[in-house]
N, C-alpha and C positions, 0 to 999 in steps of 0.2 A: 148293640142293636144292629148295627151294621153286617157284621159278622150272622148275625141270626138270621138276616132275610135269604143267605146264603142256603139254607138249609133246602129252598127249592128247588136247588141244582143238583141237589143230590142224585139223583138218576141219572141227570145230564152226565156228572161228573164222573161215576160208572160207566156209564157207556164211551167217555172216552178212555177211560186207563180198560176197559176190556178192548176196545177197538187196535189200540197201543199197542199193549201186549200181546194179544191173538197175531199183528200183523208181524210182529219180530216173531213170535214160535211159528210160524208162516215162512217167513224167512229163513228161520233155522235148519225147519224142518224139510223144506222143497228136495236144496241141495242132498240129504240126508239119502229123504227116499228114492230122487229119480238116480242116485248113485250106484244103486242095482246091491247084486249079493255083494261085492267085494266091499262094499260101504256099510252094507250089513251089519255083514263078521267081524269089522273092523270096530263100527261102534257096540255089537254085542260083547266084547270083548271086556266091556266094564263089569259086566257080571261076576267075572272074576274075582272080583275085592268083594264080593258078597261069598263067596265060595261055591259058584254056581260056573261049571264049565263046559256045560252039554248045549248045544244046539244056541252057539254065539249070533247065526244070521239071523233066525226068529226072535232073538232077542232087541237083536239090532233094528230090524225091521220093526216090531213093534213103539220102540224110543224112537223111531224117524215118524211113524203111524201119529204114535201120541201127540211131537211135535207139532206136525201139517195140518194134521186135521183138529188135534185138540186146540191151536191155534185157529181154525176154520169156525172152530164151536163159540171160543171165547166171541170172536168178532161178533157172530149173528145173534149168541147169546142161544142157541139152541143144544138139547143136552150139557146144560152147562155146570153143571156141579161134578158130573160122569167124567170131561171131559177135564175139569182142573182138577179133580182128582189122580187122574193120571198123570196127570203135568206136575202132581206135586212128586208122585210118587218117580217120575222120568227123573227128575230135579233132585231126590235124595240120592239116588243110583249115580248121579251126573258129582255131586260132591263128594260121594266116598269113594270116589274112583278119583277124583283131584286128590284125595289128601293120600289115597293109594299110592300114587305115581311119587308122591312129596312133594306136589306143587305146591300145597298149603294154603293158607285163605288169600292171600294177596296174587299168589301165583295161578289165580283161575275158580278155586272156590267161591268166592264172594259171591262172584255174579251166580253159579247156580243156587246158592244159598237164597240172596233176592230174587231171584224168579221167582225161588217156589216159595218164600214168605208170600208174596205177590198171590201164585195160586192158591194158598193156602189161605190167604185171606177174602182172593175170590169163592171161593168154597163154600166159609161160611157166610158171605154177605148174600150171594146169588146174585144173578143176572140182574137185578134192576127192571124196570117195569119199561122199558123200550129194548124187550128181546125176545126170542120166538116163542124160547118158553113160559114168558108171560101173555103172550098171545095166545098160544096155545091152552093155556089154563084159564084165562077167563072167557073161552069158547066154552068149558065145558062147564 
Protein backbone atom coordinates (compact mmCIF):
# COMPACT_ATOMS: atom_id res chain seq x y z
CA UNK A 1 0.00 0.00 0.00
CA UNK A 2 2.65 2.08 0.81
CA UNK A 3 4.84 1.54 -2.04
CA UNK A 4 1.57 2.06 -4.45
CA UNK A 5 0.78 5.71 -3.39
CA UNK A 6 4.23 6.06 -5.03
CA UNK A 7 2.93 5.57 -8.35
CA UNK A 8 2.14 9.46 -8.30
CA UNK A 9 5.52 10.48 -8.65
CA UNK A 10 5.99 8.82 -11.39
CA UNK A 11 6.50 11.88 -13.85
CA UNK A 12 8.05 13.58 -10.97
CA UNK A 13 10.48 10.73 -10.99
CA UNK A 14 11.10 11.00 -14.84
CA UNK A 15 11.82 14.17 -14.79
CA UNK A 16 14.51 13.98 -12.56
CA UNK A 17 16.55 10.88 -13.90
CA UNK A 18 15.94 12.91 -17.55
CA UNK A 19 17.19 16.25 -15.71
CA UNK A 20 20.30 13.87 -14.33
CA UNK A 21 21.14 12.49 -17.31
CA UNK A 22 20.69 15.34 -19.91
CA UNK A 23 22.97 17.39 -17.41
CA UNK A 24 25.94 14.83 -17.38
CA UNK A 25 25.59 14.41 -21.68
CA UNK A 26 25.64 18.24 -21.24
CA UNK A 27 28.80 17.80 -19.39
CA UNK A 28 30.20 15.30 -21.65
CA UNK A 29 29.40 16.88 -24.47
CA UNK A 30 30.43 20.92 -24.05
CA UNK A 31 34.07 19.85 -23.75
CA UNK A 32 33.62 17.57 -26.80
CA UNK A 33 32.21 20.37 -29.09
CA UNK A 34 33.76 23.78 -28.14
CA UNK A 35 37.07 21.45 -28.70
CA UNK A 36 36.92 22.46 -32.32
CA UNK A 37 38.16 20.04 -35.44
CA UNK A 38 41.17 18.54 -33.66
CA UNK A 39 38.51 17.02 -30.98
CA UNK A 40 36.47 16.26 -33.80
CA UNK A 41 38.79 13.85 -35.79
CA UNK A 42 39.84 12.56 -32.63
CA UNK A 43 36.52 11.47 -31.34
CA UNK A 44 35.50 10.46 -35.05
CA UNK A 45 38.08 8.21 -34.87
CA UNK A 46 35.68 5.48 -33.20
CA UNK A 47 34.17 4.82 -36.39
CA UNK A 48 36.80 2.80 -37.23
CA UNK A 49 35.71 -0.36 -35.29
CA UNK A 50 32.71 -0.10 -37.36
CA UNK A 51 34.88 -0.04 -40.60
CA UNK A 52 33.81 3.37 -41.54
CA UNK A 53 37.09 5.55 -42.09
CA UNK A 54 36.09 8.53 -44.43
CA UNK A 55 35.32 11.91 -42.98
CA UNK A 56 36.51 11.12 -39.00
CA UNK A 57 35.63 15.22 -37.94
CA UNK A 58 31.83 15.11 -39.17
CA UNK A 59 31.66 12.13 -37.43
CA UNK A 60 33.21 13.48 -34.48
CA UNK A 61 31.32 16.38 -34.42
CA UNK A 62 28.07 14.88 -34.89
CA UNK A 63 28.95 12.38 -31.27
CA UNK A 64 29.95 15.86 -29.42
CA UNK A 65 26.38 17.35 -31.47
CA UNK A 66 24.39 14.38 -30.15
CA UNK A 67 26.07 14.54 -26.75
CA UNK A 68 25.30 18.71 -25.89
CA UNK A 69 22.37 19.11 -27.28
CA UNK A 70 20.90 15.62 -27.12
CA UNK A 71 21.62 16.22 -23.41
CA UNK A 72 19.89 19.79 -23.86
CA UNK A 73 16.80 17.78 -25.12
CA UNK A 74 16.71 15.18 -22.33
CA UNK A 75 16.70 18.18 -19.75
CA UNK A 76 13.62 20.13 -21.33
CA UNK A 77 12.19 16.97 -22.45
CA UNK A 78 11.68 18.67 -26.04
CA UNK A 79 12.32 16.40 -29.26
CA UNK A 80 12.77 13.77 -26.96
CA UNK A 81 12.73 10.38 -28.31
CA UNK A 82 14.78 12.05 -31.65
CA UNK A 83 17.16 13.04 -29.35
CA UNK A 84 17.74 9.52 -27.10
CA UNK A 85 17.62 7.98 -29.91
CA UNK A 86 20.91 9.31 -30.94
CA UNK A 87 22.20 9.04 -27.54
CA UNK A 88 21.60 5.51 -27.76
CA UNK A 89 22.89 5.18 -30.98
CA UNK A 90 26.36 7.79 -29.88
CA UNK A 91 26.49 5.13 -26.83
CA UNK A 92 26.60 1.72 -29.18
CA UNK A 93 29.62 3.55 -31.37
CA UNK A 94 31.13 4.64 -27.71
CA UNK A 95 31.28 0.69 -26.56
CA UNK A 96 32.45 -0.87 -29.62
CA UNK A 97 35.15 1.17 -29.84
CA UNK A 98 36.09 0.38 -25.78
CA UNK A 99 35.96 -3.30 -26.50
CA UNK A 100 37.96 -2.20 -30.00
CA UNK A 101 40.76 -0.65 -28.03
CA UNK A 102 40.54 -4.03 -25.45
CA UNK A 103 39.58 -1.95 -22.70
CA UNK A 104 36.70 -4.30 -21.99
CA UNK A 105 33.61 -3.82 -19.91
CA UNK A 106 35.26 -2.97 -16.66
CA UNK A 107 38.10 -0.86 -18.51
CA UNK A 108 35.48 1.88 -19.64
CA UNK A 109 32.60 -0.05 -21.38
CA UNK A 110 30.18 -0.32 -18.57
CA UNK A 111 29.48 3.04 -18.29
CA UNK A 112 28.74 3.48 -22.15
CA UNK A 113 26.81 0.38 -21.87
CA UNK A 114 24.52 2.29 -18.86
CA UNK A 115 23.99 5.42 -20.54
CA UNK A 116 22.59 3.97 -23.24
CA UNK A 117 20.30 1.24 -21.39
CA UNK A 118 19.42 4.61 -19.64
CA UNK A 119 18.56 6.23 -23.18
CA UNK A 120 17.20 3.41 -24.37
CA UNK A 121 14.81 3.09 -21.91
CA UNK A 122 14.17 6.89 -22.14
CA UNK A 123 13.07 6.04 -25.53
CA UNK A 124 10.68 4.00 -25.03
CA UNK A 125 9.13 5.48 -21.74
CA UNK A 126 9.05 9.19 -23.33
CA UNK A 127 9.38 12.45 -21.82
CA UNK A 128 6.71 12.22 -19.01
CA UNK A 129 4.08 14.75 -18.80
CA UNK A 130 6.25 17.82 -17.36
CA UNK A 131 8.21 18.38 -20.73
CA UNK A 132 7.86 20.38 -23.86
CA UNK A 133 6.88 17.82 -25.81
CA UNK A 134 4.04 17.17 -23.75
CA UNK A 135 3.11 20.67 -23.80
CA UNK A 136 3.40 20.87 -27.04
CA UNK A 137 1.01 18.07 -27.79
CA UNK A 138 -1.73 18.92 -25.69
CA UNK A 139 -1.77 22.57 -27.55
CA UNK A 140 -2.80 20.77 -30.42
Amino acid sequence: MLLSSLDRYRDAGLLLLRVGIGLSYIGYGAPKLSGGPPMWEELGQAMRYLGITFAPTIWGFLAAVSEFCGGFALVVGGLFRFAAFFLVCTMIVATIQHYGRGDGYAGGAFHSIEMGVVCLSLFLMGPGKYSLDEKLASRR
